[in-house]
LOSEMAR-487474 format. One record per atom (N, C-alpha, C): x, y, z. Coordinates in steps of 0.1 Angstrom, whole numbers, plus 5000, padded with zeros to 4 digits. Atoms other than C-alpha are relative to their C-alpha. Example, Ala and Ser with C-alpha at 12.3 -4.5 7.8 and 13.67 -1.06 7.14 Angstrom:
<sites>
500949885000 512349555078 500950125000 499149895000 513749895071 499250115008 
</sites>
This chain:
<sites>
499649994986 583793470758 499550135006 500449914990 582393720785 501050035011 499049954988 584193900813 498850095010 501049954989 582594000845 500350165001 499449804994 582694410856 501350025005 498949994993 585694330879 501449954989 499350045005 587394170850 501350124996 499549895004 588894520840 501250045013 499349974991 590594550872 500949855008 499050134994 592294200877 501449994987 498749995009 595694200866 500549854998 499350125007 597293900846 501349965002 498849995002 600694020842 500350125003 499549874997 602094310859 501950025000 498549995006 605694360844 500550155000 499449894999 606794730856 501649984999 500849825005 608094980844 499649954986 500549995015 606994850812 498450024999 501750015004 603194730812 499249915009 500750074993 600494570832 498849964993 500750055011 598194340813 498649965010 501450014992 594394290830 499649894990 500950115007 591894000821 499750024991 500649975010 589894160798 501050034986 499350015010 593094200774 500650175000 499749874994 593594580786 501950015005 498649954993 597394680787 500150105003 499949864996 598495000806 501349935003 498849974997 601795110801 500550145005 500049924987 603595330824 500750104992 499249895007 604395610801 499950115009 500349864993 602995850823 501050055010 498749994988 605795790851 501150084994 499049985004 608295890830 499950144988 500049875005 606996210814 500049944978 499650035015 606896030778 498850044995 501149935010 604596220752 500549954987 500049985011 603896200716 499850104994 499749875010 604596460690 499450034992 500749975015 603196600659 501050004993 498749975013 605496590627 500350124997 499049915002 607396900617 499950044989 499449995013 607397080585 501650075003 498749985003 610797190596 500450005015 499450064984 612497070630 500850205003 498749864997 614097410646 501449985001 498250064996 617497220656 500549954988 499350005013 617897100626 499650004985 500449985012 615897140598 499549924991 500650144999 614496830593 498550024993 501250034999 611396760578 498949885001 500350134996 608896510592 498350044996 501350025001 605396360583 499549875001 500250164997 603096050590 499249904990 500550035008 601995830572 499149815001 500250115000 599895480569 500449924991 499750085004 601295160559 499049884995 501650045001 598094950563 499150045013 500749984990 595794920588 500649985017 499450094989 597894780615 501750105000 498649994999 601594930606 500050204994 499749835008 602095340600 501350005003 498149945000 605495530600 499950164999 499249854996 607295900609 500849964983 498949975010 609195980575 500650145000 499349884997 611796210576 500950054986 499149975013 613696400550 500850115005 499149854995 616696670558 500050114996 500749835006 616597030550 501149994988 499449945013 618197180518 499549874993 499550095011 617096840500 499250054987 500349935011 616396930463 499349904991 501050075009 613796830435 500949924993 499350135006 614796440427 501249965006 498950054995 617696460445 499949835007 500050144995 618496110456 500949965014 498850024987 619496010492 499949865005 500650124995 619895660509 498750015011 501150084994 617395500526 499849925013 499850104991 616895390558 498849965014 501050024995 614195230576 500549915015 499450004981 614095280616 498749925009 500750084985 612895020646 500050065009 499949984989 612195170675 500249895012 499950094992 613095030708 498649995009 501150014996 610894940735 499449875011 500150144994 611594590750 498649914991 500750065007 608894520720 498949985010 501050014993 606194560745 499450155005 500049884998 606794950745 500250084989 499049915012 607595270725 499250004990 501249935005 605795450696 501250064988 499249935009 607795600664 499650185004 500049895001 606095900675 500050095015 499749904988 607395970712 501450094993 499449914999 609096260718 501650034997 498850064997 612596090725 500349974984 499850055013 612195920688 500250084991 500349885010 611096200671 501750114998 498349934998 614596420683 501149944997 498750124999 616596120681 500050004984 500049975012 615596090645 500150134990 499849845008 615796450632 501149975000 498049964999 619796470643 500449894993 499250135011 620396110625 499650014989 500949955013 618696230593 500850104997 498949875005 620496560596 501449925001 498750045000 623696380600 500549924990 499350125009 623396120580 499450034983 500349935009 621696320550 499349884988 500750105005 619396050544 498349994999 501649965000 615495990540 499749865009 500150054993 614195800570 498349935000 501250065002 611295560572 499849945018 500050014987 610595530615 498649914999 500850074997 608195240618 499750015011 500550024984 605495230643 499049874998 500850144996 604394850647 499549925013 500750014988 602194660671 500749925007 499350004988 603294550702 499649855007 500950084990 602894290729 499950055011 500750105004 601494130748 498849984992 501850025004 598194230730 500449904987 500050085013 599894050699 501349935003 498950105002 602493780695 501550054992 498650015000 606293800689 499750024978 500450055021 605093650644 499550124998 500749885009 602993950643 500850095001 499249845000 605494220654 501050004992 499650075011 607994070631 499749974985 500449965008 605894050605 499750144994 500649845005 604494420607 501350094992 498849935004 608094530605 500949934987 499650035008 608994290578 499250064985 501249975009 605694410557 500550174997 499749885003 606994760564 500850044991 499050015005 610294710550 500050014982 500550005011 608894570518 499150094994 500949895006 606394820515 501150114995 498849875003 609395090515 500749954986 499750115007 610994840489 499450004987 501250045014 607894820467 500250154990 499949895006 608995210458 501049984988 499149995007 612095110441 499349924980 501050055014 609394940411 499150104999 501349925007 607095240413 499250015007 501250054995 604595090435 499650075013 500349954991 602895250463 500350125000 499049915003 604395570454 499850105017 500049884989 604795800487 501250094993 499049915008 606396100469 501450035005 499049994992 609296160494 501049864999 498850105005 610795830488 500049964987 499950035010 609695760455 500850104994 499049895004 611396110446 501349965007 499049974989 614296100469 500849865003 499850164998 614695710476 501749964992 499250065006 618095570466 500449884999 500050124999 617595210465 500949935001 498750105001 621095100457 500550025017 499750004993 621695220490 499050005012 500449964987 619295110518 500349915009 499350034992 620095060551 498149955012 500450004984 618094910586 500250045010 499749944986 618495040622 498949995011 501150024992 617194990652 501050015014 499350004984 618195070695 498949885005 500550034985 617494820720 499049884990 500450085001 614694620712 499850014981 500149965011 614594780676 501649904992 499050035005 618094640671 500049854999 500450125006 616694280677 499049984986 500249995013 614494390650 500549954987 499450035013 617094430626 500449874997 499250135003 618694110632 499049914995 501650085001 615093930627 500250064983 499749975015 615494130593 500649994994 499050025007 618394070583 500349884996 500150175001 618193720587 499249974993 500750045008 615293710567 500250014987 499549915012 616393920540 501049914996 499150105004 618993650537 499249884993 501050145000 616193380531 499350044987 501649915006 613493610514 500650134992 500049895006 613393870484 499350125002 500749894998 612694210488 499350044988 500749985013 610194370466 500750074990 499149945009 611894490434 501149974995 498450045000 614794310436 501150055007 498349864994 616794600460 500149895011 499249994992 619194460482 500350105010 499649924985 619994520520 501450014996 498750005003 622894710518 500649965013 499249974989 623794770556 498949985009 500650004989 622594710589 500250055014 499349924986 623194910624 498849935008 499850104992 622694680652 500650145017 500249914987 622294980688 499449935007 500450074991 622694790718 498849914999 501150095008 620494500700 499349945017 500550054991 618294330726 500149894999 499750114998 619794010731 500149895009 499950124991 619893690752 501349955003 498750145001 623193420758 500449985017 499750094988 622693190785 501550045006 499150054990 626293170795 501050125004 499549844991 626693570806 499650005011 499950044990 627493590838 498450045007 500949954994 624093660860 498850064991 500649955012 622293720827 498149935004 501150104996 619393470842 499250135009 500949884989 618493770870 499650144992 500249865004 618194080846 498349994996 501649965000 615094240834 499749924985 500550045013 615394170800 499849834994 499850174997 616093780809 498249955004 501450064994 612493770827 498650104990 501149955008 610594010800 499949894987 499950095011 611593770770 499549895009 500650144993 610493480792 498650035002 501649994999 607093620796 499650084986 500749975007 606393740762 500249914987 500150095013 607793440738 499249905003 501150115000 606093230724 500149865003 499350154997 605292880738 500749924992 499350115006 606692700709 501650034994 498549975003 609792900709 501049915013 499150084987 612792770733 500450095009 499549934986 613093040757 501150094996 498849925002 616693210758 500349924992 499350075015 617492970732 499850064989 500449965010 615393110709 500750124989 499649925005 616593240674 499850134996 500749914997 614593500681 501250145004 499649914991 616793630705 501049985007 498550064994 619893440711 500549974982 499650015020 621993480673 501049915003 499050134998 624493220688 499849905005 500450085000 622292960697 500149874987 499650155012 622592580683 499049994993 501249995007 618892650668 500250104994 499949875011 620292940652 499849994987 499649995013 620392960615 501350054997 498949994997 624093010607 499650184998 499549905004 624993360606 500750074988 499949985013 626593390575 498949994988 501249995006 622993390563 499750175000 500249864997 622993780573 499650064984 499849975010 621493940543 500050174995 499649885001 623094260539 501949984997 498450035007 627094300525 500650095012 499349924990 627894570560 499449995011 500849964986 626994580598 501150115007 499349884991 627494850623 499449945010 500150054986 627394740656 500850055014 499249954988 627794900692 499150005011 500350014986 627594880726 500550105011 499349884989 627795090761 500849895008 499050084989 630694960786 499049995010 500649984990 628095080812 498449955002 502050025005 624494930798 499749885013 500550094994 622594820822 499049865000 501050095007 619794610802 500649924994 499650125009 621894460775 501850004999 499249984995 625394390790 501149994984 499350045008 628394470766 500349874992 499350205005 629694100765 499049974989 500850065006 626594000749 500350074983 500249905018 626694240714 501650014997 498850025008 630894140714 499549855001 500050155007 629793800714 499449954987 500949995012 627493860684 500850044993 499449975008 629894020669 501249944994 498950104995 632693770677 499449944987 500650175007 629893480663 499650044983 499849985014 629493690628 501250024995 498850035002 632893670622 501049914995 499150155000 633893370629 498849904992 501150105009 630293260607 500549974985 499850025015 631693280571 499450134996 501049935007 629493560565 501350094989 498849965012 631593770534 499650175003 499649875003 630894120547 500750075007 499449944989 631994400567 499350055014 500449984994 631494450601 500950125009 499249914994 632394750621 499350035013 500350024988 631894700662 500550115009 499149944987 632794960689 498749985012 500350024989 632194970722 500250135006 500349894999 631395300736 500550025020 499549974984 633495370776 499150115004 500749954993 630995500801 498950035001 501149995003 627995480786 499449925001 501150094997 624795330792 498849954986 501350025012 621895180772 499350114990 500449915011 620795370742 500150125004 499949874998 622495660752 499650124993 499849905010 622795860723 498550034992 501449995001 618595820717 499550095011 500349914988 618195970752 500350114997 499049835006 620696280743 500750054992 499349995009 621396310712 501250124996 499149815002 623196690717 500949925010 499050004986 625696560745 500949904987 498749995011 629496510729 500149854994 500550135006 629196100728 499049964996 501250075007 626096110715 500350064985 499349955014 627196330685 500949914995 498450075007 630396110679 499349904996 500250155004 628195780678 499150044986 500749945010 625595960657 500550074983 499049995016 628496080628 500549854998 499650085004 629895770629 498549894992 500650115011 626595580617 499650064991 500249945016 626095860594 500849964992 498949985007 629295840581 500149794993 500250125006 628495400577 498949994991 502049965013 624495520556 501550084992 499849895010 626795770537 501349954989 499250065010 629695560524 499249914990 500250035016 629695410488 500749895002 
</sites>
């Protein structure tokens, strides 16, 4: 296929503030409006002491890995590998936002962090971002046999205990993984212990005005045709094309919401938490709902007093036994 000169300058899909997609296959995203940079890694964070470095996964999937200060030769800490959000058409493991946001959950939760940065759409389909993040997962996974050794988790790694996480679009992530991980063996044999579930990016038709939001007409232009829309289990976990829920493959969830979110309305992430509940599933789930807060607050500002409290408490769900 060929494209004419002008083709560079005709737009396809212009979906602000996220991304504007051109003929030629050209996305521009509007990071620059909003002052969003990428960082370099850290041999030791100032705020908290944190250390961070990058690393490739394959050719297609790298990752931010984090480790906390004071940790000691062989010491063993859990494990927990982080989605970023992004409406899955945005976001980078290594903006600025991420980068901060992850030091203080690392220092809090006194764990060794694996921050996936996978590809995006529209340049790629819904199966591949899903995949990248499932390949990631396993790669991390493949440590608990030896394999792929990255020293920081093969030292440090505590397989009996790792955990998922993900804000916003990252939090549909997990669910996408969790659900698998119910289906599908990890490499090694380790078990999902836990899962945290931050303002997941979710769907369900029958929220009130849920048809006019943003996130209602970004998922309509970036699934795929042979999915069902807002039905899809993609992106609706209480849909009749679901797979039951009691398929969740992890034994704990953490799950929470802002009263005040403007993207992904409370109702939606208690009805999720309602519909694992009432699924059979056999673990525990622990839901709050956070008064006066908005969408991924506590990634925005992680030093402000409700972002600290949400930020101990999912330390305190990675840190229990």
């Amino acid at each position: 296929m060929t494209f004419s000169e002008n083709d560079d300058e005709e737009v396809i899909t212009d979906f602000h503030p996220y991304y504007r997609l051109y003929k030629n296959g050209r996305v521009h995203r509007f990071y620059e409006l909003y002052g969003i940079v990428e960082v370099p890694p850290s041999l030791e964070d100032p705020d908290t002491g944190v250390s961070s470095k990058d690393v490739t996964i394959s050719p297609h999937i790298s990752a931010r890995l984090y480790l906390p200060k004071n940790t000691i030769t062989d010491q063993k800490l859990p494990v927990l590998v982080y989605y970023h959000g992004g409406g899955l058409v945005a976001g980078s493991a290594f903006f600025q936002t991420e980068h901060r946001y992850l030091n203080h959950l690392v220092s809090e939760s006194k764990c060794i962090a694996i921050s996936v940065n996978y590809r995006l759409a529209p340049e790629h389909d819904l199966p591949t971002l899903y995949q990248d993040c499932w390949d990631a997962l396993q790669w991390v996974a493949s440590h608990a046999a030896g394999k792929d050794a990255e020293p920081w988790i093969a030292n440090h790694g505590d397989f009996n205990r790792l955990f998922i996480a993900g804000d916003s679009a990252g939090g549909n992530i997990v669910f996408n993984m969790t659900m698998r991980a119910g289906r599908e063996s990890l490499n090694g044999g380790v078990k999902l212990v836990g899962a945290i579930f931050a303002f997941p990016f979710f769907l369900i038709p029958s929220v009130e005005n849920i048809e006019g939001s943003l996130i209602y007409k970004l998922w309509n232009t970036i699934c795929p045709p042979s999915e069902q829309g807002i039905n899809s289990p993609m992106v609706n976990p209480v849909s009749e094309i679901c797979p039951s829920l009691s398929e969740l493959g992890c034994s704990r969830l953490f799950v929470c919401a802002g009263k005040k979110d403007e993207l992904v309305p409370s109702e939606i992430v208690s009805r999720f938490a309602e519909a694992v509940k009432n699924s059979g599933w056999k673990g525990e789930l622990e839901f709050i709902e956070v008064e006066g807060e908005g969408h991924c607050f506590q990634a925005a500002n992680p030093e402000a007093e409700k972002s600290k409290d949400l930020i101990k408490r999912m330390a305190s769900f990675i840190q229990r036994k």
